[in-house]
N, C-alpha and C positions, 0 to 999 in steps of 0.2 A: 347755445344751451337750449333743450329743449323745451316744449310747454310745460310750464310746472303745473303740478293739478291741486292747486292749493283747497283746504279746506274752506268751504263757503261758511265762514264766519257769524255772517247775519243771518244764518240758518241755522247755526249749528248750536247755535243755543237752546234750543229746544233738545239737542241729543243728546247734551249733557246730565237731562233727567233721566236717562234711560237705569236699568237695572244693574247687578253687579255681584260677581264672584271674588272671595280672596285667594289667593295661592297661601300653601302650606308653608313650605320652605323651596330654599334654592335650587337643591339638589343637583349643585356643581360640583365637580370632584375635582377640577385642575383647571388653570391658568392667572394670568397675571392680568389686571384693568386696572387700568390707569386713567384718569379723567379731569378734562381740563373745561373748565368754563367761567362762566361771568359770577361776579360775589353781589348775591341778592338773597335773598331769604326765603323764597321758594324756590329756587333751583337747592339749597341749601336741606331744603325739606327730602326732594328726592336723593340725594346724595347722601343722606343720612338713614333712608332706609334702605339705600342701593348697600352700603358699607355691611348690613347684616348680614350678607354673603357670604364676608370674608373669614376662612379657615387657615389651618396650616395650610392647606392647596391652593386656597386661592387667594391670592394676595392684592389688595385693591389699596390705589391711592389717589386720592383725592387732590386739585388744584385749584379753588376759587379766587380768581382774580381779575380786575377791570383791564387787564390788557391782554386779556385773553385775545381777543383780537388781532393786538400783534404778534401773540406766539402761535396760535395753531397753522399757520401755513409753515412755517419754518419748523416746527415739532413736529408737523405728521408730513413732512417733504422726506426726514432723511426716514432710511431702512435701517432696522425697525423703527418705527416710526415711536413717538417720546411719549406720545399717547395715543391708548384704543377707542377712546371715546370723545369724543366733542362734543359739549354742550352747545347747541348753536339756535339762534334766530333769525329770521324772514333775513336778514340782511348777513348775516354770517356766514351764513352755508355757501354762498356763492363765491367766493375765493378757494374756497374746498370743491367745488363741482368742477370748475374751472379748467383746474389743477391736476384732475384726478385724484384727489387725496383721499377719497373714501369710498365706500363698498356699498354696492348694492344688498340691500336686508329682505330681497321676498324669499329663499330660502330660510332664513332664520325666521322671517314671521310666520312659514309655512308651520316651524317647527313648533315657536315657544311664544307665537303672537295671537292667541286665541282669543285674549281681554284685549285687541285693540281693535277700535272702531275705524269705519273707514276712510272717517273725518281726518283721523291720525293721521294716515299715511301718505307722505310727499315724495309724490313720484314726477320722475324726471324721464323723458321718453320711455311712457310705462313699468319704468323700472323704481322699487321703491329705493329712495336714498336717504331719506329722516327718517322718524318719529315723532312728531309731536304730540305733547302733555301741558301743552297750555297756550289757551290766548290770553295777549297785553295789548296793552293802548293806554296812552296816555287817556284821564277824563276826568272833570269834577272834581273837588275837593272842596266842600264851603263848611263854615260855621253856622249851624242853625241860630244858635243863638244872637250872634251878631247881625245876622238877613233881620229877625224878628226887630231887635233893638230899632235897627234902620228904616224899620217898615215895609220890608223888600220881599219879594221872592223870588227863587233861586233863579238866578238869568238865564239864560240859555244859547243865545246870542255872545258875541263877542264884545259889541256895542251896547251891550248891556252890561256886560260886565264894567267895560267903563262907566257908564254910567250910576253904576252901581254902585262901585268903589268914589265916586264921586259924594254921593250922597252919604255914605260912612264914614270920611274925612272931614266933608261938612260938620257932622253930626258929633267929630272929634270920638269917636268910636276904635278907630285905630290911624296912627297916621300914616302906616304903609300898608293897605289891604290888599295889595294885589303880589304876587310873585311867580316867576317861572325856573325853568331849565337854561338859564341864558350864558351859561360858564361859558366861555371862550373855547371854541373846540369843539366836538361831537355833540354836543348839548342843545348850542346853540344852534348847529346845524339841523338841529331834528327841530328847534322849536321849529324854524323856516318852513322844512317840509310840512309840517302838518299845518301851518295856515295858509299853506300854497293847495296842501289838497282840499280844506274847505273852500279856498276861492275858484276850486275846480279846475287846479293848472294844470298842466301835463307837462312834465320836465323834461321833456326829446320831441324834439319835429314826428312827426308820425312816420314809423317805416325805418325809424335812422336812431343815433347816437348824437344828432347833432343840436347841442344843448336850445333849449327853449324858456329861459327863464327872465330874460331881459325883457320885460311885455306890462302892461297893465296890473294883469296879476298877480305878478312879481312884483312891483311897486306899491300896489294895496297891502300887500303881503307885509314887505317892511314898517308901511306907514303904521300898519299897527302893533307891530312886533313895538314897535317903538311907542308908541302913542301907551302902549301899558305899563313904560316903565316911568310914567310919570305918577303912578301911584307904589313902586316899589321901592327899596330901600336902595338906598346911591349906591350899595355895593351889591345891586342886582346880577352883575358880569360874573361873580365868584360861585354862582348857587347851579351847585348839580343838581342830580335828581335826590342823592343823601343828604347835601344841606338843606332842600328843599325841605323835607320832612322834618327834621330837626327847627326850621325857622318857623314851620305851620306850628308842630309840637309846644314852641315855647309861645304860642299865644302872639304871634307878630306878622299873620298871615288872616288875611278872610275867607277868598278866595283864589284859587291856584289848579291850575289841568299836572299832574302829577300821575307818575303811574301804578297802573292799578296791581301790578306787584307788590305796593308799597301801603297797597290800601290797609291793609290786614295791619300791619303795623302802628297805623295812627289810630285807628279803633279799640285799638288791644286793651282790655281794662287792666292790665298787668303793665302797664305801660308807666313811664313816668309822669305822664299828662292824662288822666286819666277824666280828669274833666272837660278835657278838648274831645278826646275824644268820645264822651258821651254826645256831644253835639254837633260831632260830625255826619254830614250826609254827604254819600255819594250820587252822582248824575251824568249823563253820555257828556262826552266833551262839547265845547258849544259852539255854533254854527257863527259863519264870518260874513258880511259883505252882501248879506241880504238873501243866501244860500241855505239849501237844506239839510248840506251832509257836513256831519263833524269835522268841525278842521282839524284834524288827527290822524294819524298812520296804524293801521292795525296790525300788528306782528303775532306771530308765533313765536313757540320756546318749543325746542328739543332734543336729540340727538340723533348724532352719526356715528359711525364706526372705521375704523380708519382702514386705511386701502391696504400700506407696508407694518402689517404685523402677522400671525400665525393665523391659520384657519382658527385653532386651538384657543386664542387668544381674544378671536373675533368672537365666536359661540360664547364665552363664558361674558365677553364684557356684555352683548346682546342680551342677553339670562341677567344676568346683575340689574341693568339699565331696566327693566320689564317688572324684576321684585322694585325694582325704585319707583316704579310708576302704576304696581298695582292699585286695581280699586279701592281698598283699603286705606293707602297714604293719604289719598282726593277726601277717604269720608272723614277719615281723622283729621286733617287739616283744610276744612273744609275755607277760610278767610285767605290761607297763604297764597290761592292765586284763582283765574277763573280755569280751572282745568279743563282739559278735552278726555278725560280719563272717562272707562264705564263706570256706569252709577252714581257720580257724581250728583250730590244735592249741593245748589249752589248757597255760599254763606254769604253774610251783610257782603264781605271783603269785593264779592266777584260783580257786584249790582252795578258797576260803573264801566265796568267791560262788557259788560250785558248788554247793558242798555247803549252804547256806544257800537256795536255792531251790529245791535237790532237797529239802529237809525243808520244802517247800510254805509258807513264810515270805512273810506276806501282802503286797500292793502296799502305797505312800506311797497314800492316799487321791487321787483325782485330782478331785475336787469342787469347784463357784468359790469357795466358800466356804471352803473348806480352808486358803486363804491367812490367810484373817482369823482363823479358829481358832491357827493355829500363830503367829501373829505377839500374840495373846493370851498364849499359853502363855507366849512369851518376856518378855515383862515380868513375868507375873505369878508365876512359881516363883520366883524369884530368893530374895525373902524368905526363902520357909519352908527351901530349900535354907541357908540360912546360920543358921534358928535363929530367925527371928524373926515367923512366922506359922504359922499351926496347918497342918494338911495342907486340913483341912473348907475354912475360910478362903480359902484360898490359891485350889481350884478352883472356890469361890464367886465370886470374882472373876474369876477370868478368863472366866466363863463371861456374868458381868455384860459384862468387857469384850469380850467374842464379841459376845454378842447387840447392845449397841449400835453394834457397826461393822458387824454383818448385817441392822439394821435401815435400819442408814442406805446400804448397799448395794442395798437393793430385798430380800434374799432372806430377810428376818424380816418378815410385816405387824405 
């Protein structure tokens, strides 16, 4: 794969205030989009104003679902492919690059891509192959009011978070203050990566595919994956990123790194907890191990367009996706995410993704192999997280199980 030329994140914050035009209407006269991506509430946002498009001509439909991931290699593999669009992020796209599964868009941005900045554009040996309209990362999530109660302010550290949460149970303030992403499976595998890249790991030998995670830093990594869930609630293994926010929501959370997709939501004065969320503040994710960079993965959100459909079909889903992501969507909902759109004015919602890539908090790994690592992880911590493998153990194996699904990928001889 070639050099991705990813948007500089902790710079790009700043271009986000730049200026901004609306578009009128679509002004599509024919074909069929179809689009398939992950169910969150901002990508939800673009998809509902991408749908204004659709005429007798142009016929759009919509698929939000969490296994989006398992379907778009198999949906955009056969001809015609099941769908023109794929919502995709920092880690998605790369099954689709892979593959060939999608098209190159610098003719189409030559045509219809005038409001995009060039922070947008992800190009893959000079040629553009995404779009992106938004950065996430996990960061931050506290209760103001409960820090005040405890006498605290807001940690910033990892070690402080323990600490912290120490001092709130003391205080009998709450008895489980702390909570993550630790559901068994993808969740937990992400918690791993982001306090492996605050402890500054690097998860391949340099130059190679050949895993790197049995080390020091991999072991600090665990000891406090685990060391926090001695203030979370004994069914901490079940909580994705949506129970997460529902367990903040009902008042049984202090602090928690959540993402900031999700931010907008617990803020929302329309909300069912409207008193949580008056006292909620967001802050960059917090640093581990005596380090300076957030231990968190920085990703993008966007889209691609798929390889096996029409030219005809390609243009129109392009032009759809483009009214989904005019400046207009970014200033109306300005909480639903931290957008990469023109004119963007950032809202409360985006302050924690801000600030978490303004403290130079490193990319998701974008590498083809990267899948295989993390779908590793995910099986293999689950044990030691509940008590019943050592830490040593635990990255032994998974590294075991790395290596033989990178050998039998071609990228281990």
């Amino acid at each position: 794969m070639g050099h991705l030329k990813l948007f500089a994140l902790a710079v790009s914050a700043a271009s986000l205030l730049m200026g901004s035009a609306a578009l009128a209407d679509c002004g599509i006269t024919s074909g069929s989009v179809r689009i398939l991506g992950n169910d969150f509430e901002a990508l939800k946002v673009v998809t509902k104003a991408a749908s204004e498009c659709a005429t007798d001509k142009v016929k759009i439909t919509i698929n939000h679902t969490t296994e989006h991931k398992n379907l778009q290699v198999p949906a955009l593999t056969v001809n015609p492919a099941q769908y023109t669009v794929a919502l995709i992020a920092s880690n998605s796209v790369v099954p689709l690059l892979n593959n060939g599964l999608i098209r190159p868009l610098d003719d189409l941005v030559a045509k219809y891509g005038q409001d995009l900045q060039p922070t947008q554009m992800i190009k893959i040996d000079g040629k553009v192959m995404a779009i992106a309209f938004m950065a996430n990362s996990q960061h931050m999530f506290y209760r103001k009011d409960i820090l005040e109660k405890a006498g605290l302010k807001p940690p910033t550290s990892y070690e402080d978070v323990l600490a912290d949460a120490k001092v709130i149970r003391d205080k009998k303030l709450m008895d489980n203050p702390l909570a993550a992403s630790d559901k068994a499976g993808w969740d937990l595998a992400a918690e791993f990566v982001n306090m492996y890249l605050g402890e500054g790991g690097d998860f391949f030998k340099p130059g190679s595919a050949e895993p790197a995670i049995n080390n020091d830093k991999g072991l600090a990594t665990l000891k406090m994956m685990k060391a926090m869930t001695e203030y979370m609630s004994p069914d901490y293994m079940t909580y994705d990123a949506d129970e997460l926010n529902k367990v903040y929501l009902a008042g049984k959370t202090a602090i928690m790194t959540q993402w900031g997709s999700l931010a907008g939501a617990a803020i929302d004065p329309k909300s069912a907890a409207p008193d949580i969320g008056a006292n909620t503040a967001f802050a960059a994710a917090p640093t581990v191990g005596g380090g300076t960079t957030p231990a968190v993965a920085l990703w993008w959100d966007g889209f691609a367009i798929a390889e096996n459909i029409s030219d005809e079909d390609a243009e129109a889903s392009f032009r759809v996706m483009m009214h989904g992501i005019r400046p207009d969507v970014a200033k109306d909902n300005p909480n639903a995410a931290a957008w990469l759109i023109k004119g963007y004015q950032p809202g409360p919602g985006a302050v924690g993704v801000i600030a978490t890539a303004a403290a130079h908090a490193r990319p998701y790994p974008m590498l083809p192999y990267m899948g295989l690592l993390h779908t590793a992880l995910s099986t293999g911590l689950a044990d030691f997280m509940q008590g019943k493998d050592s830490p040593e153990s635990a990255l032994a194996n998974v590294e075991k199980s790395y290596t033989a699904a990178a050998k039998e990928g071609g990228f281990i001889k």
